[in-house]
C-alpha positions as a Markdown table, in Angstrom:
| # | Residue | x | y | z |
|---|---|---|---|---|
| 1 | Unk | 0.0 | 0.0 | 0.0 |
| 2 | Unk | 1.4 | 3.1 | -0.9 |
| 3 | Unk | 1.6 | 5.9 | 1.6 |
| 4 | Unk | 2.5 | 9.8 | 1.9 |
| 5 | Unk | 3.7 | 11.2 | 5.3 |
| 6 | Unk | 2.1 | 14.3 | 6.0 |
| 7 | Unk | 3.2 | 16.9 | 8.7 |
| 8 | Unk | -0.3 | 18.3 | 8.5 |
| 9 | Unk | -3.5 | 15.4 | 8.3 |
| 10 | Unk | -7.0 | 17.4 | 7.3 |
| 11 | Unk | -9.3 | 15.6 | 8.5 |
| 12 | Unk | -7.9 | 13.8 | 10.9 |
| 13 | Unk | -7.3 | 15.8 | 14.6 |
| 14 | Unk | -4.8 | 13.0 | 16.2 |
| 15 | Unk | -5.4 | 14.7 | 19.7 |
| 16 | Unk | -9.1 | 14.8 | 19.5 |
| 17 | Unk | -9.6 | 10.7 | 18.3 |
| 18 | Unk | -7.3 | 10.0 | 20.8 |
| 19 | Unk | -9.7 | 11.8 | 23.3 |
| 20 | Unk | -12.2 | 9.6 | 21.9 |
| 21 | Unk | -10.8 | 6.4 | 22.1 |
| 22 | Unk | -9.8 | 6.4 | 25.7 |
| 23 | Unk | -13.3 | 6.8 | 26.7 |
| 24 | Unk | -15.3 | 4.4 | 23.5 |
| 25 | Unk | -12.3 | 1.7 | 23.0 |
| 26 | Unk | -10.2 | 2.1 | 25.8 |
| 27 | Unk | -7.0 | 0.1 | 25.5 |
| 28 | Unk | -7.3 | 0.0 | 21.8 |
| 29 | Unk | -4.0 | 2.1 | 21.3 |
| 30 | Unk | -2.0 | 2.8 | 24.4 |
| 31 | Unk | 0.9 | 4.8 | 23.0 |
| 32 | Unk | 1.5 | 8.4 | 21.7 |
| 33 | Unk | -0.6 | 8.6 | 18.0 |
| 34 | Unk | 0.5 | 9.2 | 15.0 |
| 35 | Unk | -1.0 | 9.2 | 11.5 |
| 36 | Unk | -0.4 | 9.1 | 7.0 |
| 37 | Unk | -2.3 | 9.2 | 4.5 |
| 38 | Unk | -3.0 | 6.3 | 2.3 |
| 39 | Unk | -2.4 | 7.9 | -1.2 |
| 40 | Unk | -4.6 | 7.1 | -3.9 |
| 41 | Unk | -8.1 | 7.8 | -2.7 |
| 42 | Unk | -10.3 | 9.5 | -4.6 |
| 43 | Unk | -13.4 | 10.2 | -2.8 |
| 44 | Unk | -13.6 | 9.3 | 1.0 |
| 45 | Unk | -10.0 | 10.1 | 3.1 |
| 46 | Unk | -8.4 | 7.2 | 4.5 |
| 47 | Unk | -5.2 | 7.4 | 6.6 |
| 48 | Unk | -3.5 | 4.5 | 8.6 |
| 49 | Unk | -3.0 | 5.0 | 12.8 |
| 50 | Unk | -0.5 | 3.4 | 14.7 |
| 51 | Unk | 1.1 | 4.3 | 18.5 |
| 52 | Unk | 3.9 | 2.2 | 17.2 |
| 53 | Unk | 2.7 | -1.2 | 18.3 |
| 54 | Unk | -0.4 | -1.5 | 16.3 |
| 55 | Unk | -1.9 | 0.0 | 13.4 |
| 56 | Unk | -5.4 | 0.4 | 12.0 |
| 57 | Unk | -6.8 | 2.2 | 9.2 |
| 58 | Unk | -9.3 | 5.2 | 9.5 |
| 59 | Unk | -11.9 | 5.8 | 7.1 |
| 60 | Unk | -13.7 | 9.2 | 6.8 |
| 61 | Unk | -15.8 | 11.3 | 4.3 |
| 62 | Unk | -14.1 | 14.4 | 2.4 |
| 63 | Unk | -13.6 | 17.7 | 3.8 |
| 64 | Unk | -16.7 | 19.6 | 2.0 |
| 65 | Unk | -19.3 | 19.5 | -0.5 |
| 66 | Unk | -20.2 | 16.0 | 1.4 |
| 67 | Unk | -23.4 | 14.4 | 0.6 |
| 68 | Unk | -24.6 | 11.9 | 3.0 |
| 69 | Unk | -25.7 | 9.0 | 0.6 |
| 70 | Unk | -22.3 | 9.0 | -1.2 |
| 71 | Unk | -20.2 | 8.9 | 1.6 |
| 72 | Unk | -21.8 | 6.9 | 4.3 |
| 73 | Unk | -19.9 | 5.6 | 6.8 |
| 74 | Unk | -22.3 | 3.2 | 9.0 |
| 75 | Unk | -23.2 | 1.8 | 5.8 |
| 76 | Unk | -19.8 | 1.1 | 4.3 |
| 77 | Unk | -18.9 | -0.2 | 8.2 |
| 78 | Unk | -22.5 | -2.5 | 8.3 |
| 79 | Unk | -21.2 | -4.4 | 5.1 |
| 80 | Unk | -17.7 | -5.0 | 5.9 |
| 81 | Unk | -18.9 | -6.5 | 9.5 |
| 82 | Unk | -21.5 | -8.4 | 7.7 |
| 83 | Unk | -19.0 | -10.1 | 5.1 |
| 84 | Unk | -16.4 | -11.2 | 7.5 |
| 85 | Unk | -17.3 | -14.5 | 7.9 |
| 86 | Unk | -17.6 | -14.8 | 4.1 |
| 87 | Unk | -15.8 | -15.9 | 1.2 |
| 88 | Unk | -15.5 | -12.6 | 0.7 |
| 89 | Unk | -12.2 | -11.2 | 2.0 |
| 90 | Unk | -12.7 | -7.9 | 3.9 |
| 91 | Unk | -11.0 | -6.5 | 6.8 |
| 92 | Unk | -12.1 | -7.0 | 10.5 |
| 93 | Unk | -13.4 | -3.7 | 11.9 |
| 94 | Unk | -12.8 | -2.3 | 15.0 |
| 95 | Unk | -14.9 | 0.6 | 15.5 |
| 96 | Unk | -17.3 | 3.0 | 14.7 |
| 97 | Unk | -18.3 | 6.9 | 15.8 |
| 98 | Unk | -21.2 | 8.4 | 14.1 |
| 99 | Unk | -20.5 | 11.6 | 16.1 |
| 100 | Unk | -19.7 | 14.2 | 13.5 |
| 101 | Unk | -18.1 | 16.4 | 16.3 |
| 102 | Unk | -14.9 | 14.3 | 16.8 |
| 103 | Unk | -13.5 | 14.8 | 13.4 |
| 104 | Unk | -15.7 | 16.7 | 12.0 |
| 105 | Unk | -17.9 | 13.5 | 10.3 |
| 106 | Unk | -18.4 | 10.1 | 11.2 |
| 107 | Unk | -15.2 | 7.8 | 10.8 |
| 108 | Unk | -14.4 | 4.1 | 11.2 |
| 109 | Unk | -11.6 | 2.4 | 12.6 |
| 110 | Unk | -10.6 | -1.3 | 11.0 |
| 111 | Unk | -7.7 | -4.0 | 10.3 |
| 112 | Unk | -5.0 | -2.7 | 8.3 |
| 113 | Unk | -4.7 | -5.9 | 5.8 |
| 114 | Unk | -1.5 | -6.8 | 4.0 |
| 115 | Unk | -1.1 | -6.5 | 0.5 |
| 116 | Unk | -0.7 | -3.8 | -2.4 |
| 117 | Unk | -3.3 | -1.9 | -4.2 |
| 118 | Unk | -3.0 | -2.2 | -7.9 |
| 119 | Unk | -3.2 | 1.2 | -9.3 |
| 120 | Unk | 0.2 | 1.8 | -11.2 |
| 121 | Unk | 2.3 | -0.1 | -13.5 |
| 122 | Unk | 4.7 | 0.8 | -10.8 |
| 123 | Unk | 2.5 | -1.4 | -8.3 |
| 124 | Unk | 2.6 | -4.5 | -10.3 |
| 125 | Unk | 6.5 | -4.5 | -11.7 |
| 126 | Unk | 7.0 | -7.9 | -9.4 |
| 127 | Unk | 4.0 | -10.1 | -11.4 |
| 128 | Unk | 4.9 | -12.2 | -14.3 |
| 129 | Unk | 2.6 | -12.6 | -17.0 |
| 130 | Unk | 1.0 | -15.8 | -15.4 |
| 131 | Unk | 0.5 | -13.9 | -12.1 |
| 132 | Unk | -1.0 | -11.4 | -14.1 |
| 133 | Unk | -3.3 | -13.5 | -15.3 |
| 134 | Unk | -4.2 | -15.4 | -12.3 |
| 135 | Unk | -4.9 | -12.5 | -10.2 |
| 136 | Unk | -7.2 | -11.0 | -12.8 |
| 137 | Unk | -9.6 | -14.2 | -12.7 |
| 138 | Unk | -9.7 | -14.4 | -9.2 |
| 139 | Unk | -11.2 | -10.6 | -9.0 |
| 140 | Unk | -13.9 | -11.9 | -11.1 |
| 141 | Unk | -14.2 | -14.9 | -8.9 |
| 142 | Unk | -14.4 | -12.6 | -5.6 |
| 143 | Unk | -17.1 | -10.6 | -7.8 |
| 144 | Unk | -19.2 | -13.8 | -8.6 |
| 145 | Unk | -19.1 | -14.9 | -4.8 |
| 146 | Unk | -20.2 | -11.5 | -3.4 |
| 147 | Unk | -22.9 | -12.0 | -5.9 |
| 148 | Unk | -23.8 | -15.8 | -4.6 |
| 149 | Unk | -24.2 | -14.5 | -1.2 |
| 150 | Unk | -27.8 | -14.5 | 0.4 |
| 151 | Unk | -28.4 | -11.5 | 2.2 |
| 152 | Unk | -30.6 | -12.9 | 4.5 |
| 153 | Unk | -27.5 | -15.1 | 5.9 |
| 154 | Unk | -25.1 | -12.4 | 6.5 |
| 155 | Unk | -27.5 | -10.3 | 7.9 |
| 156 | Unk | -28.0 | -7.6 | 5.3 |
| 157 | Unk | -31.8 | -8.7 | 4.0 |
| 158 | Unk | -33.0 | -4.9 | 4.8 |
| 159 | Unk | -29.9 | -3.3 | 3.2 |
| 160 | Unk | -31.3 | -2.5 | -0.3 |
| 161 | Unk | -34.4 | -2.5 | -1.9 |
| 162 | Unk | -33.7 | -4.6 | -5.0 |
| 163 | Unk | -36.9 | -3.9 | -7.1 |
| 164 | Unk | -36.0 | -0.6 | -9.2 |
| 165 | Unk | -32.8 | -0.6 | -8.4 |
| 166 | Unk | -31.6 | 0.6 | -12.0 |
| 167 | Unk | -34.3 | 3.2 | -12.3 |
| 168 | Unk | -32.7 | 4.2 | -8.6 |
| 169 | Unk | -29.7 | 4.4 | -9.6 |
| 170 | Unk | -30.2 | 7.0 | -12.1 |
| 171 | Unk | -32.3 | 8.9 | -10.3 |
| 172 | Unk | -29.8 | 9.2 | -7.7 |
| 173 | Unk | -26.6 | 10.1 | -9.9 |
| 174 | Unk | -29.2 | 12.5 | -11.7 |
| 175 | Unk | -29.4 | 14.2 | -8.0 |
| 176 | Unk | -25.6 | 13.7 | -7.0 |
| 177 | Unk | -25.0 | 15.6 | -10.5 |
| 178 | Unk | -27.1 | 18.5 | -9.8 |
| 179 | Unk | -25.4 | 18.7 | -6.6 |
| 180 | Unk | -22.0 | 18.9 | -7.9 |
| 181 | Unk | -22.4 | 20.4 | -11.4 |
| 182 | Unk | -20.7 | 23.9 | -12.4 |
| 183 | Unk | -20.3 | 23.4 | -15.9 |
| 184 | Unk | -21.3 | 22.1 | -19.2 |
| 185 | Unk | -21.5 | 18.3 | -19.6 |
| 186 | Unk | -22.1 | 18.1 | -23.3 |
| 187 | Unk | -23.9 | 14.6 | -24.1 |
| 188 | Unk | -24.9 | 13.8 | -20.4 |
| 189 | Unk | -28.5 | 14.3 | -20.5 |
| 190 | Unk | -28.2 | 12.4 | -24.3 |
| 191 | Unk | -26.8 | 9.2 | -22.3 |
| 192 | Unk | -29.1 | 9.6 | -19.1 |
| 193 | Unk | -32.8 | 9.5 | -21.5 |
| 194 | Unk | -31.2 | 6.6 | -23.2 |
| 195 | Unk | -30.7 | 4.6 | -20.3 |
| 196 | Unk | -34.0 | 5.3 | -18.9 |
| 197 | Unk | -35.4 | 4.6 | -22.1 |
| 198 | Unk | -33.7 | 1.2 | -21.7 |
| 199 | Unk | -33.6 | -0.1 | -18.7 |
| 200 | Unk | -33.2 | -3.9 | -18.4 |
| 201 | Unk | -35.1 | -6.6 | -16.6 |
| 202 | Unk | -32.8 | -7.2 | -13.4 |
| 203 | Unk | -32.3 | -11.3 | -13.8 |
| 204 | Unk | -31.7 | -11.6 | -10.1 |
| 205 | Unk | -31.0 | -9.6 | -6.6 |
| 206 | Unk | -27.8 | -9.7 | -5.1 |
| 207 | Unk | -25.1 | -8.0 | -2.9 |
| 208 | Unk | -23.7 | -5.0 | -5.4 |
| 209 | Unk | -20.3 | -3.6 | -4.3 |
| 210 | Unk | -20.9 | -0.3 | -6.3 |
| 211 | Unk | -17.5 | 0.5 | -7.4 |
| 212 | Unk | -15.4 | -2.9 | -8.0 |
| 213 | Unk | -12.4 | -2.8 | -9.7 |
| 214 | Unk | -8.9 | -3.9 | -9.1 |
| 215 | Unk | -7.0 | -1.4 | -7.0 |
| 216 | Unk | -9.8 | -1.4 | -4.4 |
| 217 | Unk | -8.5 | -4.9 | -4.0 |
| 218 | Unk | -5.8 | -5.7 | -2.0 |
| 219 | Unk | -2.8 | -8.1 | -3.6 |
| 220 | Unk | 0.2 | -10.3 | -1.9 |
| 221 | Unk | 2.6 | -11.7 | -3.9 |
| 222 | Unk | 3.5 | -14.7 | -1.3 |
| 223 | Unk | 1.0 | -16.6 | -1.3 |
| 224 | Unk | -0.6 | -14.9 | -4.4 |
| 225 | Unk | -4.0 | -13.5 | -3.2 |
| 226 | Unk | -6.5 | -10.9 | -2.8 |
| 227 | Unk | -6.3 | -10.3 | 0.7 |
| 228 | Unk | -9.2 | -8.0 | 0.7 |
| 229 | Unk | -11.9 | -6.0 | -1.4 |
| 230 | Unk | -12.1 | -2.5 | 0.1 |
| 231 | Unk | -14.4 | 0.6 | -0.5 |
| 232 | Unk | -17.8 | -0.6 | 0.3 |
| 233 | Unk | -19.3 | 2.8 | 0.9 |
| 234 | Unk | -22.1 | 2.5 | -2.1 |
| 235 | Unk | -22.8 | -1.3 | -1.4 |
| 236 | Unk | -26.3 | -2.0 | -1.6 |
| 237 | Unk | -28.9 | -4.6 | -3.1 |
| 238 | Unk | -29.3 | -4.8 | -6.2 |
| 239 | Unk | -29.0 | -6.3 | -10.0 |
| 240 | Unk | -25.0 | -7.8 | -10.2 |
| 241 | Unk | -24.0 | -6.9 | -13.4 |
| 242 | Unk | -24.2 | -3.3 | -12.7 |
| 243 | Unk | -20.7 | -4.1 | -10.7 |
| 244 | Unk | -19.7 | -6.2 | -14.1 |
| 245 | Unk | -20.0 | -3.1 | -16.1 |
| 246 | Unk | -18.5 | -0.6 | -14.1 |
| 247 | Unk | -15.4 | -3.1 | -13.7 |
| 248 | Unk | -15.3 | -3.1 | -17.9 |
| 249 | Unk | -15.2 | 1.1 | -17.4 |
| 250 | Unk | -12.0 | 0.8 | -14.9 |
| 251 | Unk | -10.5 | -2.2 | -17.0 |
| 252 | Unk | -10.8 | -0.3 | -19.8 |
| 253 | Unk | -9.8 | 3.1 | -19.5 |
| 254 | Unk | -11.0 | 5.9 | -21.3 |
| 255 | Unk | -9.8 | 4.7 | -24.7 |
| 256 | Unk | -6.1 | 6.8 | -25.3 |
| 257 | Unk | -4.5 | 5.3 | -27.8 |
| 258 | Unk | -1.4 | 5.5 | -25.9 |
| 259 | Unk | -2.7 | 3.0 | -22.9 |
| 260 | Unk | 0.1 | 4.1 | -20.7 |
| 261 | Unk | -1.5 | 8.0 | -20.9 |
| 262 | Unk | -4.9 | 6.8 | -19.6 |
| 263 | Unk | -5.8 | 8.4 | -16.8 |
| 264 | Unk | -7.9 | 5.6 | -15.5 |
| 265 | Unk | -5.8 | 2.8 | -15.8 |
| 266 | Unk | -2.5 | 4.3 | -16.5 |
| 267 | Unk | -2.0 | 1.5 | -18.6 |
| 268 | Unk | -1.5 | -1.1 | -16.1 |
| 269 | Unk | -4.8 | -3.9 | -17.4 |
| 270 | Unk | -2.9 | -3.6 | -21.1 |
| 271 | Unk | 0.2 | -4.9 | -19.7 |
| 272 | Unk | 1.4 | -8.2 | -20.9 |
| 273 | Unk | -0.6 | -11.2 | -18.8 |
| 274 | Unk | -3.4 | -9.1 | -18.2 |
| 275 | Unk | -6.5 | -10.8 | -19.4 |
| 276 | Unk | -9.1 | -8.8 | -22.1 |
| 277 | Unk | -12.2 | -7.6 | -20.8 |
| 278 | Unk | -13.8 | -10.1 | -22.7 |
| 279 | Unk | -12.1 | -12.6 | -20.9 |
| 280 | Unk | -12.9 | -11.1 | -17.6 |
| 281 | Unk | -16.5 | -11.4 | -18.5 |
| 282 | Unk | -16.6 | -14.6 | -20.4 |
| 283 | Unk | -15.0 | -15.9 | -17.1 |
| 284 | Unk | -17.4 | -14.4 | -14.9 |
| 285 | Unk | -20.2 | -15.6 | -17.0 |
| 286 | Unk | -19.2 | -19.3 | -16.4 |
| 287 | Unk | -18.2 | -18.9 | -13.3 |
| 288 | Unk | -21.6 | -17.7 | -11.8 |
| 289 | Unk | -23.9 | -19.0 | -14.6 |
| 290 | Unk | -25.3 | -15.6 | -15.4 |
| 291 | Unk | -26.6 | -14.4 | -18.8 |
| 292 | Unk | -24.4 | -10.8 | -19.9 |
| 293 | Unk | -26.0 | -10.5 | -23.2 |
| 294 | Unk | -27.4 | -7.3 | -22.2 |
| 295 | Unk | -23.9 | -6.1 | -20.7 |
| 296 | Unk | -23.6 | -3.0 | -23.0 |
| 297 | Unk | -27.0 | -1.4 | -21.2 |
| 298 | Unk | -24.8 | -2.1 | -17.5 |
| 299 | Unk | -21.4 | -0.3 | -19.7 |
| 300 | Unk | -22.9 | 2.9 | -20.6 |
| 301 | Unk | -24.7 | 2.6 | -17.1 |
| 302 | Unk | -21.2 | 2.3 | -15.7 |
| 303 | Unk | -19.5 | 5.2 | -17.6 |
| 304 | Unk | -22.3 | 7.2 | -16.6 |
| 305 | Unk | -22.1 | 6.4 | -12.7 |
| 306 | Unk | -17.9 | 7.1 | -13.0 |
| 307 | Unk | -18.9 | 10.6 | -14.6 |
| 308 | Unk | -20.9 | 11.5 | -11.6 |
| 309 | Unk | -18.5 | 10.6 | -9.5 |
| 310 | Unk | -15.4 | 11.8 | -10.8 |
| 311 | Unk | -17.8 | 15.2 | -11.3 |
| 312 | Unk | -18.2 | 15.7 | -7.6 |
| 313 | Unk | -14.4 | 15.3 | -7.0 |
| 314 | Unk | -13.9 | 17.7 | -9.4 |
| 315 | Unk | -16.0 | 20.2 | -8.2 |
| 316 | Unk | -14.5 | 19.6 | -4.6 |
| 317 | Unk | -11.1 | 19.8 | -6.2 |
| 318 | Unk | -11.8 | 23.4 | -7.9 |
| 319 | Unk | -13.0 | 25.0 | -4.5 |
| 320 | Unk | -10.0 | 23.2 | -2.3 |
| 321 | Unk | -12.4 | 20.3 | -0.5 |
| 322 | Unk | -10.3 | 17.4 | -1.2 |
| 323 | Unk | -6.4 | 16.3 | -0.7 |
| 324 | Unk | -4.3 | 14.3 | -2.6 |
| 325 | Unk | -2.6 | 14.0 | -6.3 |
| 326 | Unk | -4.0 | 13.2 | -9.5 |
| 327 | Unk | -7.4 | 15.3 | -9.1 |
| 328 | Unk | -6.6 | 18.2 | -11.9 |
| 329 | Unk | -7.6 | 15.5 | -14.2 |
| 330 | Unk | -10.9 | 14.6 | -13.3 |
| 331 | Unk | -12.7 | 17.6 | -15.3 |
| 332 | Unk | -11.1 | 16.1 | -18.9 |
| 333 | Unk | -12.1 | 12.2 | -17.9 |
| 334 | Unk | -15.6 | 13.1 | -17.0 |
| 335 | Unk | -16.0 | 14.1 | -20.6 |
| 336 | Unk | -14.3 | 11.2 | -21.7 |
| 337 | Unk | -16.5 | 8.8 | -19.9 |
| 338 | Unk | -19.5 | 10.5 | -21.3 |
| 339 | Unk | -18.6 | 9.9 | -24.7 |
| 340 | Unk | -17.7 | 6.1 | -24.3 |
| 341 | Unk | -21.1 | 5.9 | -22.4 |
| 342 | Unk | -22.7 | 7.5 | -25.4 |
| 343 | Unk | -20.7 | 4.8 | -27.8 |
| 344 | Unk | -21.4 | 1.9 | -25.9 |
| 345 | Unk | -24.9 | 2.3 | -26.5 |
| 346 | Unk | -24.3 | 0.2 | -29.9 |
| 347 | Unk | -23.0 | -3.0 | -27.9 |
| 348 | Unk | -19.8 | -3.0 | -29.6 |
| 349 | Unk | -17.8 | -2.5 | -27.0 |
């Protein structure tokens, strides 16, 4: 996991958690605190804690412009504790404070899990092509298993409300748009009508992580393995291959012809060993027995959704609400992502 020391942590007042934790956990750290940054997150801050004898990772919304359903923290904590005991590898969590007064928004405390987050060619120079390979299957296969998992067993039953979940979703990235929009968005309202125009029959109700893809998994070389899926803050019940075509938006990119220039992938699935998309899905199709014919509809859903997103951290990055590197080039994917949303209307993606 890559981190940057910071001198300065907004977000997180050291003195005031540990204030907190003496009274709610006591004994849960019982040196002087200290904190860093995880680098790479692009929505919700997340920074690990450590008194020098143990270390856990904090979890915590962005500084402004937060809205509540995006960047809920009970919820995100309620599905991790709820997957524990699954096949579904997730870190244990420790704790939870929905008082907004101790850092300034609720927060949540959990396991710090071994293992590197794939985001960089950088982060992957140790695989060989066959390692590659392997670990790209196996996020499918951790994809089809959150899928297989009753929600009734684990406790999560109540979590979603599966029927019109699509027609949900767009209404609420239609609202989380309005929310964050400053500018023009040639072609979004074009690709919003056609997906309502369109909306398929969900096959089946399942467990949706909401924003799957491979660097929110976390990867050890020895024993190869995902050691854990993080990022469950827009889990939820609903139809699974909306989590199938967002993960063909990240595995794909935004289309540069140079692969290593794309700003979503940085050219890292286009490495050698890496599998095609197709193959992802082909994969998870067998693996899980589900129909993707209509998996174009979920694509252009998917580019759509990342739009949104990416939108809102714009906006927070152009008035000074979020930390971290990378952001100046949300604004020019947003646009990107629109037009392959638009394109993938035709199937041929």
């Amino acid at each position: 996991m890559t981190e940057d020391t910071a001198s300065a942590l907004p977000g997180l007042d050291l003195a005031a958690l540990r204030g907190y934790l003496d009274t709610a956990r006591p004994g849960l750290f019982t040196g002087e605190l200290s904190g860093r940054l995880i680098a790479g997150g692009r929505s919700n801050l997340t920074y690990v804690v450590t008194d020098g004898q143990r270390e856990l990772v904090l979890r915590r919304p962005p500084l402004s412009h937060v809205l509540a359903t995006a960047h809920d923290m009970s919820r995100e904590f309620r599905v991790l504790s709820a997957l524990e005991a699954s096949p579904v590898p997730v870190p244990h969590t420790e704790l939870l404070c929905t008082e907004a007064e101790v850092l300034g928004a609720p927060f949540y405390l959990m396991q710090r899990v071994d293992g590197v987050a794939m985001r960089s060619l950088e982060d992957a120079a140790w695989m060989s092509d066959e390692q590659a390979r392997a670990v790209s299957l196996r996020l499918v296969e951790v994809l089809a298993e959150l899928h297989a998992i009753d929600p009734d067993r684990v406790g999560l039953g109540e979590f979603g409300k599966p029927d019109g979940y699509l027609r949900r979703q767009l209404d609420r990235f239609g609202k989380q748009l309005e929310s964050s929009r400053s500018r023009e968005l040639p072609g979004i309202e074009e690709l919003a009508s056609w997906l309502r125009a369109n909306i398929p029959e969900s096959r089946r109700a399942a467990i949706v992580h909401g924003d799957y893809r491979l660097d929110n998994a976390l990867v050890r070389a020895d024993p190869l393995e995902i050691t854990a899926v993080l990022d469950w803050e827009m889990a939820t019940l609903g139809d699974p291959l909306a989590d199938l075509g967002l993960l063909y938006v990240y595995w794909t990119g935004t289309g540069e012809s140079d692969s290593s220039a794309d700003p979503i992938t940085g050219g890292l699935t286009k490495r050698s060993g890496f599998p095609t998309f197709a193959e992802l899905a082909e994969h998870y199709a067998r693996y899980s027995g589900t129909d993707i014919g209509e998996l174009h509809w979920y694509v252009a859903l998917g580019c759509y959704k990342l739009a949104v997103i990416l939108e809102g951290i714009h906006y927070r990055f152009s008035t000074g609400g979020t930390v971290g590197a990378g952001f100046e080039q949300m604004g020019n994917i947003v646009l990107r992502l629109i037009e392959n949303g638009l394109a993938a209307r035709t199937g041929e993606h």
